[in-house]
N, C-alpha and C positions, 0 to 999 in steps of 0.2 A: 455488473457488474455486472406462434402468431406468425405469422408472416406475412400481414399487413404493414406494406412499404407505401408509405405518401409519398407520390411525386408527382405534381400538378404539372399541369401541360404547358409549355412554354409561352404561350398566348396568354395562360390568366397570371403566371408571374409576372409577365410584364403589365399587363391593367393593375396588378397588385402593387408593381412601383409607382406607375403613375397613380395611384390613388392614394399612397404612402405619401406620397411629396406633398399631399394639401392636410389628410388627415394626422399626421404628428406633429403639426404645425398650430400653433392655435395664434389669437391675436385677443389682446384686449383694448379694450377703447374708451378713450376719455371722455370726458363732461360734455364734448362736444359731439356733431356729427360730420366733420371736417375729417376727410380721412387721411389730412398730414399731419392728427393729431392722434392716431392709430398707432400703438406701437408693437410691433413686429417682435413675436415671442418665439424662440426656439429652444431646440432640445437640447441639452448639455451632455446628458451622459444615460444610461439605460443600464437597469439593476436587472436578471434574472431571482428571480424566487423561486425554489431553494437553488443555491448556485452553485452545489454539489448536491449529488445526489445516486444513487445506487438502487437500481431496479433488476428483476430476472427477465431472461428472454422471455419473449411473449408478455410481459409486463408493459401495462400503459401508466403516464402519468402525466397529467397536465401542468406546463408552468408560467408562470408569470412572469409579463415583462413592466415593468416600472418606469416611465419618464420621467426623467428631472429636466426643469425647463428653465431660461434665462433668465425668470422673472421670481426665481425660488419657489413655483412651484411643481408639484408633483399627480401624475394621476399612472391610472389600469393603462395599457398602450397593448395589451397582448392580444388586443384585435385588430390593431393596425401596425402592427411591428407585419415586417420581411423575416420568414423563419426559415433554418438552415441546419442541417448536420453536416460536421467537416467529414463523417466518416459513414454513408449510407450503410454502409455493411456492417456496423456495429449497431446502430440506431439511427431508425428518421424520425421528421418531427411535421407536423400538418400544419398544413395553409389556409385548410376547407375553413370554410364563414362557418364558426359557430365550435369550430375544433383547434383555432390555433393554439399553441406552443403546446399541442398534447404529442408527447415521443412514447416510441414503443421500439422496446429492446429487441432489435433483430438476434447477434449474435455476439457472446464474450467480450468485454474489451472496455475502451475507453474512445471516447472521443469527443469533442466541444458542440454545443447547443449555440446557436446564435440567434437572437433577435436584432434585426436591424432597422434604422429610421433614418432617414433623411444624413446618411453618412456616418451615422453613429450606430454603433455595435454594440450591445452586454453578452455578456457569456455565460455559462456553466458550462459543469464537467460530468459527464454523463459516464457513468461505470454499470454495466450490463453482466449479470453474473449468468452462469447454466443452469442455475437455483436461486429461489430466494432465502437467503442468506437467517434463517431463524435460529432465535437464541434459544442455548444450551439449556440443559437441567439448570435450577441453582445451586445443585449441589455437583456441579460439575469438580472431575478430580483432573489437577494438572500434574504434570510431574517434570523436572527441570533435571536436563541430563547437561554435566560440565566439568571443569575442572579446577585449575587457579583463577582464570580469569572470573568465573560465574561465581566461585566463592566471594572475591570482593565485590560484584555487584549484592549479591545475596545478605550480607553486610549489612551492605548500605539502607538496609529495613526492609527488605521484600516480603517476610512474613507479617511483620506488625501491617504493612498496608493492607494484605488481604484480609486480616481479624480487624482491621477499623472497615474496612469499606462493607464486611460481611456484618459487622454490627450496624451500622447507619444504614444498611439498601435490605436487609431483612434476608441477604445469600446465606449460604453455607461453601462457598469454595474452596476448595481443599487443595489446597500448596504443598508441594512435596520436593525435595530433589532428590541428587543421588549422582556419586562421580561416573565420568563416563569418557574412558573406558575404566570399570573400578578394576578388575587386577588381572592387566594380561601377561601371562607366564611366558612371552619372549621379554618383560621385561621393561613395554612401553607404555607411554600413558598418554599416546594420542589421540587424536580427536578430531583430524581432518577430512576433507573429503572420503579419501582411500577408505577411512576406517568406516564410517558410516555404510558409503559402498559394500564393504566386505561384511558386517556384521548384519544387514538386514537385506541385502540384493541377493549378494551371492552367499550367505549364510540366509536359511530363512526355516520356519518350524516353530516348533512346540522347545526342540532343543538350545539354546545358546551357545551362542559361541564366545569358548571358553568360559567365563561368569559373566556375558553380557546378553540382558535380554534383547528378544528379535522382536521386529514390531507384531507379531504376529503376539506374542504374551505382552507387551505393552500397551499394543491396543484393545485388549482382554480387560487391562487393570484403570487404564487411566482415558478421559476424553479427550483431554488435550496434549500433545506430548511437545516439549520447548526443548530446540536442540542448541548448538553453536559450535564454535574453534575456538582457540586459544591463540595466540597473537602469531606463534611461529607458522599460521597457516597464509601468514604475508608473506613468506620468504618467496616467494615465485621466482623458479628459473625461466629464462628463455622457452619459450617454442621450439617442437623440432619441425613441425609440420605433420607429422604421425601421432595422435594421442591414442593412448593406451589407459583403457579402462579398470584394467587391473593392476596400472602401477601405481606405486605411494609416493612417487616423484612429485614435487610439487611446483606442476606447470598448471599451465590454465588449460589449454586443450585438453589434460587429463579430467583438473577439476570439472569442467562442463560435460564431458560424460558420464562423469560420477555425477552430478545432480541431474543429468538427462533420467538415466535410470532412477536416482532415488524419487524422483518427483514422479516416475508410475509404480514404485511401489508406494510414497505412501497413497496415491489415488485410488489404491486397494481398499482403502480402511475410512468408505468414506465420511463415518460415522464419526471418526475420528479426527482432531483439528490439529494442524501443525503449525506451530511459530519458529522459526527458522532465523537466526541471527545473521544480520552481514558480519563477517567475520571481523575478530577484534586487530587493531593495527598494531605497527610497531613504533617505538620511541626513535627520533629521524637520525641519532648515533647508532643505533644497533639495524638499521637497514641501509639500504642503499636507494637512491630516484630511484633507478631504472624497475629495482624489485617493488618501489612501492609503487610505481605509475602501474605495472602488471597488476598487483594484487586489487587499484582502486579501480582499473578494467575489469577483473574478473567480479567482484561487490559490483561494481554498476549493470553489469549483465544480469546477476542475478534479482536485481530491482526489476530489470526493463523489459529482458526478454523470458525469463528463467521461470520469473513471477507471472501468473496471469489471474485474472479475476476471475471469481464464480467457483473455484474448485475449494478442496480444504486446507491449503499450504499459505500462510500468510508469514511477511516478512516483519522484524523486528531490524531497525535500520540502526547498529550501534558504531558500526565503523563511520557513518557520518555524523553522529553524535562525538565521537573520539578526536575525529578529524578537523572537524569546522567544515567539512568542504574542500580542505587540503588533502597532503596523501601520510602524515603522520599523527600516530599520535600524542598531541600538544605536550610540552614539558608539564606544564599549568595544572594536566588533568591525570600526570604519570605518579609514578611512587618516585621515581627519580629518573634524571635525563639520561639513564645508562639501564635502567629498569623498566618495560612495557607495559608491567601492570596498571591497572587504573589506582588513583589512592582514595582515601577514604572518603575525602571530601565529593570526585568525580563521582564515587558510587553512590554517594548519600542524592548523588542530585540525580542522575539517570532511574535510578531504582524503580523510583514513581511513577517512569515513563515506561519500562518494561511493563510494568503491571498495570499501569492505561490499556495497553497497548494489549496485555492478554485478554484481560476484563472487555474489551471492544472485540475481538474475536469470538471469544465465548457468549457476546450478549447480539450478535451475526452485523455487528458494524467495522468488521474487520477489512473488506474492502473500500468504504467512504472513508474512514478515518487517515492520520497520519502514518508513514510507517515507521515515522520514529518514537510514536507514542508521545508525542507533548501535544 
């Protein structure tokens, strides 16, 4: 999630194939010494061990490749497997006799590990952070800033999980919320891009703005801070082609400069962890395609490009929990087909998976994990 780059010389990967072709190959032989009573055993399929996995730059780690063979069995092959990174500039991986499948995290990112044999490929997924990723205090404090929508997941048992799991694992995690924005005197009670933008970029200090604290006293109080929107942050208009950073318009080109900026402020506070919600959707009568194809561009950006590994900003993936995969949210999982909230039963099931999902950040398995917490 060193700057020692393996790459062998083009002449010994090639003796490495031609010596792959005989060596993953094995043969077993019958009662006789007839060698048309020989039977020809090959590789079916190649496991990596661990087949995800999440290192710091400069971090080495050695992995395993597995053969399964025609004849149902199994052996070590990670010294004659063919090894490969799709992506040398995130991490390589050695070929040297005596050092295969060991990778060392060049630089941030992700990208696939391959072993290969006689045609056949296993993978893993290699995530390279800037840091390695070490777990919190146990007494780490979170604090959950939200509004309607975060109340019904809240509901759905978010505190009873963290008093069980704090009694069975021997933590103390301290669960907190608090609405957000709690009470601004134009009158509103949003929660979208804009406002984040404005209460901790371009408001910033010891002072609030108006009764909301800035990260600067939140990251004083709490280590982890859980933010989100509320469903009307799917309404996305059009593009103009010009985004404007300080309008509360809600386009996409505004939105991605309001998270350009907030993702260096919160890298100010690096002490501090952020879990950041894909924004919650709408019920598919109270929006339109077109707004909700925008809003599920603007959530897919902030998975793909918005998010990067190694820093302290990790995603909580609720819009494709809401979604299925689609661009609405499900009647099945609504209070009603003209109403966006989630209902009781949707919150009772997700709850579990926001609080995976903190609890995996806070213990620094927040890059290898899911980002939707199941």
């Amino acid at each position: 999630m060193k700057t020692f780059i393996a790459q062998p010389m083009a002449v010994l990967l090639l003796a490495g194939v031609i010596l792959l072709t005989s060596s993953c190959r094995h043969h077993d032989s019958g009662a006789g010494t007839d060698d048309s009573q020989q039977e020809d055993v090959s590789i079916q399929s190649i496991e990596l061990v661990p087949d995800s996995v999440s290192l710091a730059c400069e971090q080495s780690l050695r992995l395993q490749a597995m053969g399964y063979f025609s004849d149902g069995s199994s052996r070590d092959i990670t010294e004659d497997a063919l090894w490969d990174s799709l992506n040398e500039s995130v991490a390589t991986v050695s070929n040297t006799a005596g050092d295969q499948g060991m990778v060392v995290g060049v630089s941030p990112g992700q990208t696939t590990i391959r072993a290969s044999c006689e045609g056949v490929s296993g993978q893993a997924i290699l995530t390279v952070t800037r840091v390695n990723q070490f777990p919190m205090e146990s007494t780490a404090r979170i604090i959950f800033l939200h509004r309607s929508t975060g109340y019904r997941i809240l509901a759905g048992g978010v505190a009873g999980i963290f008093q069980t799991y704090n009694t069975r694992n021997g933590t103390g995690y301290v669960f907190e919320d608090r609405p957000f924005p709690n009470s601004d005197p134009r009158g509103r009670n949003d929660n979208y891009p804009y406002d984040y933008w404005n209460a901790w970029v371009d408001h910033y200090g010891d002072q609030p703005l108006w009764n909301e604290p800035t990260l600067e006293v939140l990251t004083r109080e709490y280590d982890v801070v859980v933010w989100k929107h509320c469903y009307p942050v799917s309404d996305v208009l059009p593009d103009t082609g010009t985004g404007d950073i300080s309008s509360d318009i809600k386009r996409v080109e505004n939105y991605k400069l309001q998270y350009e900026a907030l993702k260096i402020k919160m890298r100010q506070f690096p002490q501090t962890r952020f879990v950041v919600w894909t924004g919650a959707a709408r019920v598919q009568t109270k929006t339109t395609r077109e707004q909700a194809e925008r809003a599920r561009a603007f959530f897919d950006w902030v998975k793909t490009v918005w998010d990067e590994p190694g820093d302290n900003i990790f995603i909580w993936d609720f819009f494709e929990l809401e979604t299925d995969g689609g661009l609405y949210l499900h009647d099945e999982y609504a209070t009603s087909p003209i109403d966006s909230h989630p209902n009781a039963e949707f919150s009772s099931t997700v709850a579990p998976f926001l609080c995976n999902r903190i609890i995996c950040v806070i213990e620094g398995r927040g890059d290898s994990t899911s980002l939707d917490g199941t």
